[in-house]
C-alpha positions in Angstrom: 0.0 0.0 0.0 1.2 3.7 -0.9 0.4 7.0 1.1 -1.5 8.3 -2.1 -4.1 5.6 -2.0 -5.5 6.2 1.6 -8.4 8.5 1.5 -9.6 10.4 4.7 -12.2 7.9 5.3 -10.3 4.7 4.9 -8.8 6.0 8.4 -10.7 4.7 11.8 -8.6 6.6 14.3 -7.3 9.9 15.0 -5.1 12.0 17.0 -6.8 15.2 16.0 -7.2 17.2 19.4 -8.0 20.9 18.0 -9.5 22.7 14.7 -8.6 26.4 14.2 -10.2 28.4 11.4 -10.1 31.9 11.4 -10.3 34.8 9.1 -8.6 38.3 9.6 -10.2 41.2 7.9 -9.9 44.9 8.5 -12.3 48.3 7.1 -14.7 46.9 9.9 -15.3 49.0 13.5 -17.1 48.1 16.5 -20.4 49.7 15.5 -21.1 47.7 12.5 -20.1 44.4 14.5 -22.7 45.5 17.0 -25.4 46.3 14.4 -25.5 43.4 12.6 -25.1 41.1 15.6 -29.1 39.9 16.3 -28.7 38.6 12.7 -25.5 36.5 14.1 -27.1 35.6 16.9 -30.1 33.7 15.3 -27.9 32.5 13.1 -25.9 30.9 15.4 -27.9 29.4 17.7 -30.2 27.5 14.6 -26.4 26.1 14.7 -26.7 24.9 18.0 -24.6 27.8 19.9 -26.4 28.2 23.3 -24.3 30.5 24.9 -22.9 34.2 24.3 -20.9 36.0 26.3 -18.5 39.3 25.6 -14.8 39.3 27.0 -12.3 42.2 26.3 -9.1 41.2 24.7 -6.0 43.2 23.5 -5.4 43.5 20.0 -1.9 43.4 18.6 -1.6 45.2 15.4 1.1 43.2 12.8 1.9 41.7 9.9 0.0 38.5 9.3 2.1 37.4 5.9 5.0 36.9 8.4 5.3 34.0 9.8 9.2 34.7 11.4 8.0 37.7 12.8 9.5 38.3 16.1 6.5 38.1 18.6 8.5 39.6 22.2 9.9 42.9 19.4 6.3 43.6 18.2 4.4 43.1 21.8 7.4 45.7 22.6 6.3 47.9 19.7 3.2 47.8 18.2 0.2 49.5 18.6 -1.6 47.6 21.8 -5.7 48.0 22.1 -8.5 46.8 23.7 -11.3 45.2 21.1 -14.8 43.6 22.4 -15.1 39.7 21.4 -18.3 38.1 21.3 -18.1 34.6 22.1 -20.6 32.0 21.3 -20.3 28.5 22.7 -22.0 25.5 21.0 -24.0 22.9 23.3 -21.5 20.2 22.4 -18.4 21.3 24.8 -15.5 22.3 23.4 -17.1 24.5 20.6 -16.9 28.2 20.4 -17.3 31.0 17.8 -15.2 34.4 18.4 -16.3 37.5 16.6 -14.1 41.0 16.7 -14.0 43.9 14.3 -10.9 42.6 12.9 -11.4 38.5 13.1 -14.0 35.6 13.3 -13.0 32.3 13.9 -13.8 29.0 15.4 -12.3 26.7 17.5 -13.3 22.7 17.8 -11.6 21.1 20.6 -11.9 17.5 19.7 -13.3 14.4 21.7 -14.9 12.5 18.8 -13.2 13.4 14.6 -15.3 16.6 12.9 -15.0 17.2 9.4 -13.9 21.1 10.1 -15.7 22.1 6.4 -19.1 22.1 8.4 -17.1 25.2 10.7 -16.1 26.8 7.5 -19.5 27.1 6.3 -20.0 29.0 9.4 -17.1 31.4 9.3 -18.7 32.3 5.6 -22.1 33.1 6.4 -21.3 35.3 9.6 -18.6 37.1 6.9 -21.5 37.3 4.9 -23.4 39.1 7.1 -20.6 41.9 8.0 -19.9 42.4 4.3 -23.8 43.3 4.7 -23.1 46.2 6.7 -18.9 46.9 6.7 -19.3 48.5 3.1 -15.0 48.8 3.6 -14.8 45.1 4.4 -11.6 43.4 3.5 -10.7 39.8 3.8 -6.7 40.1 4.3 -6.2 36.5 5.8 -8.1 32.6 5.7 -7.0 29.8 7.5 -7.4 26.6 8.8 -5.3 25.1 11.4 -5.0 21.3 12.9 -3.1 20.2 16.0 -2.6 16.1 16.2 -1.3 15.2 19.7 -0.8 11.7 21.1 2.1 10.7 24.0 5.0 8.5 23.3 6.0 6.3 25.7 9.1 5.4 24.7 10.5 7.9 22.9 12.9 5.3 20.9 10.0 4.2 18.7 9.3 7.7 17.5 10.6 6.9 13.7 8.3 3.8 14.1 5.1 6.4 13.7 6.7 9.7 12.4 8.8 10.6 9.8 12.2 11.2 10.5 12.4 14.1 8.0 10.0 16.1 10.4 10.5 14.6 13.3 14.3 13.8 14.0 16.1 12.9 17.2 19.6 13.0 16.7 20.5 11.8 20.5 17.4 10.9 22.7 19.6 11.9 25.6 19.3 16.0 24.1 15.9 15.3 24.7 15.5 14.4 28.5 17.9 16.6 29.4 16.7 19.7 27.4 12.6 18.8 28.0 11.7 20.0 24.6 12.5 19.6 21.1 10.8 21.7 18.4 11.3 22.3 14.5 9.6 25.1 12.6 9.0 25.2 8.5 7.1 27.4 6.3 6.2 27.1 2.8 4.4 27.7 -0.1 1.6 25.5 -2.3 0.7 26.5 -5.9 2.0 30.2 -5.4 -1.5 30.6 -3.4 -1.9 29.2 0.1 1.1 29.4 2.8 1.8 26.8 5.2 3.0 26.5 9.0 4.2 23.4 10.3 5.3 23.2 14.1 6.6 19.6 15.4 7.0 19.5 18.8 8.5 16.6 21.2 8.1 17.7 25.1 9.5 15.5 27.8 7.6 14.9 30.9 5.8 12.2 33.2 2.6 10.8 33.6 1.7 9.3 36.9 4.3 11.4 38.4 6.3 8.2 37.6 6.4 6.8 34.7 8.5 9.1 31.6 6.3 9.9 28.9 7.2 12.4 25.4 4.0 14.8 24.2 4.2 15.1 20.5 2.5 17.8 18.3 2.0 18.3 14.7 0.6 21.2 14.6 -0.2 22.4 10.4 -1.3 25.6 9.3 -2.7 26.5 6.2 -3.4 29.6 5.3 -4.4 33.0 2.4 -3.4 36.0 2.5 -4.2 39.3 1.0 -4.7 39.1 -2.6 -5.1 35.5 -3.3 -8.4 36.0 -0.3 -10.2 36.7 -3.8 -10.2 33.0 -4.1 -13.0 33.2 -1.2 -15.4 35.2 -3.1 -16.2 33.4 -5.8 -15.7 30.1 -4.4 -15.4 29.6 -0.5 -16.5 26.2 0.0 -14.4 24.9 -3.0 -11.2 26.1 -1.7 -11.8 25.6 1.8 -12.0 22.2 0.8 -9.3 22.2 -1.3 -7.1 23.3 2.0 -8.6 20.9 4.1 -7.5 18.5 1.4 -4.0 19.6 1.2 -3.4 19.2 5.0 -4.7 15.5 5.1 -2.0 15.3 2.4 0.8 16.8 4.8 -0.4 15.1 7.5 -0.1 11.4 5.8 3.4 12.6 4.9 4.4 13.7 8.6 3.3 10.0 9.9 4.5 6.7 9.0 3.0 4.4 6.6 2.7 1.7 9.4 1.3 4.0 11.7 -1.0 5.2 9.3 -1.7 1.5 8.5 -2.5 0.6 12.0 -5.1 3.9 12.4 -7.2 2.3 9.2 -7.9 -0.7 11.6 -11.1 -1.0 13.4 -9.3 -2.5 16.8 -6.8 -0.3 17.3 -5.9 -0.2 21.1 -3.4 2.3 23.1 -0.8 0.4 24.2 2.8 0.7 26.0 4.0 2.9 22.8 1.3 5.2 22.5 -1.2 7.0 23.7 -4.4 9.6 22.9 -5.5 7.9 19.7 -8.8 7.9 19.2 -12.1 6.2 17.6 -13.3 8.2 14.9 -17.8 8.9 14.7 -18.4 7.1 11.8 -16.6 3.8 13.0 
């Protein structure tokens, strides 16, 4: 069996443990948000969102297409303000919507597999309705982000389930002496859509006994500017063609026997690994 041949649904476990997706936009102020938010709230809860609250949070002004940027120099030196969020939680747990004058997104934290394109469709309409009254509305950033998490148990069979070009211990000793190992890469798909990819190995204990290695894959895919034209004309198509494109980096970051061993129905945690889970349609 090759990589290319498995398909999303041929897989019967996960790791998946949060969705991101969020869209940046500026030309919008706190009024219009306000004005056209009893149309979002209806909207929302035929979704199933049951809760709303407001929460102040500061705003960091910077440059989104930068994904090197130097976070301690621009809290330093940016322009710092206070923005009103409304936040909207769904009535299954872990399920909120976040809405600004400069960003909406939505963020899934995961105890059974979601297909994240039914949160997209939600990030479009409530854009839709701010485009209704922001007449200076301007999409300047689309993304959606997964992070995969499980916990090794012996951190010598890491190769055994993820691929040493992404995830590479050159001494296992570095890493229980230095608690974390990290690797950061950025690059481009098509000239169109940007991507982040974070692997990260963190050294700890579970039990208070027993050693134990957190790892992250952690992919971000993302438009900016310009090519956030796509959007207009055909959301849904490209936010499935994203959500496409990171199934495809994520096969690549995991082993073909790993990924073998999700497609089986009886898949158990075991003294390897831990945190996979059954996925809803199994």
């Amino acid at each position: 069996m090759e990589k290319s041949s498995i398909k999303r649904e041929n897989l019967k476990h996960n790791f998946l443990k949060q969705i991101i997706i969020r869209a940046d936009y500026r030309g919008v102020d706190e009024v219009e948000i306000t004005q056209i938010l009893p149309q979002i709230k209806d909207y929302l809860n035929s979704q199933n969102y049951v809760k709303y609250r407001t929460e102040v949070a500061k705003e960091i002004d910077f440059q989104l297409e930068d994904p090197n940027t130097d976070m301690e120099f621009i809290t330093k030196s940016s322009n710092v303000r206070q923005t009103i969020v409304h936040v909207f939680q769904n009535k299954e747990s872990g399920i909120f919507v976040k809405i600004s004058s400069s960003f909406v997104f939505a963020t899934i934290e995961m105890a059974k597999y979601q297909n994240c394109l039914k949160y997209c469709t939600e990030i479009e309409e409530i854009i839709n309705y701010i485009k209704i009254k922001a007449k200076f509305f301007e999409l300047v950033r689309f993304g959606i982000r997964k992070i995969n998490q499980c916990i090794l148990l012996d951190v010598s069979k890491l190769n055994d389930y993820f691929e040493d070009k992404l995830f590479r211990l050159y001494n296992i000793n570095e890493l229980t002496q230095s608690k974390t190992f990290q690797s950061k890469d950025c690059f481009a798909i098509k000239d169109l859509f940007d991507v982040n990819l974070i692997c990260t190995i963190v050294c700890g204990e579970i039990n208070d006994q027993t050693p134990a290695y957190q790892v992250t894959f952690d992919s971000d895919i993302y438009l900016l500017e310009e090519h956030c034209l796509k959007l207009q004309d055909s959301f849904s198509s490209t936010a499935t063609e994203m959500n496409e494109f990171l199934f495809e980096i994520y096969k690549e970051a995991i082993t073909l026997p790993f990924l073998e061993k999700l497609m089986k129905p009886d898949f158990v945690n075991n003294d390897e690994i831990n945190g996979v889970e059954k996925n809803d349609w199994i």
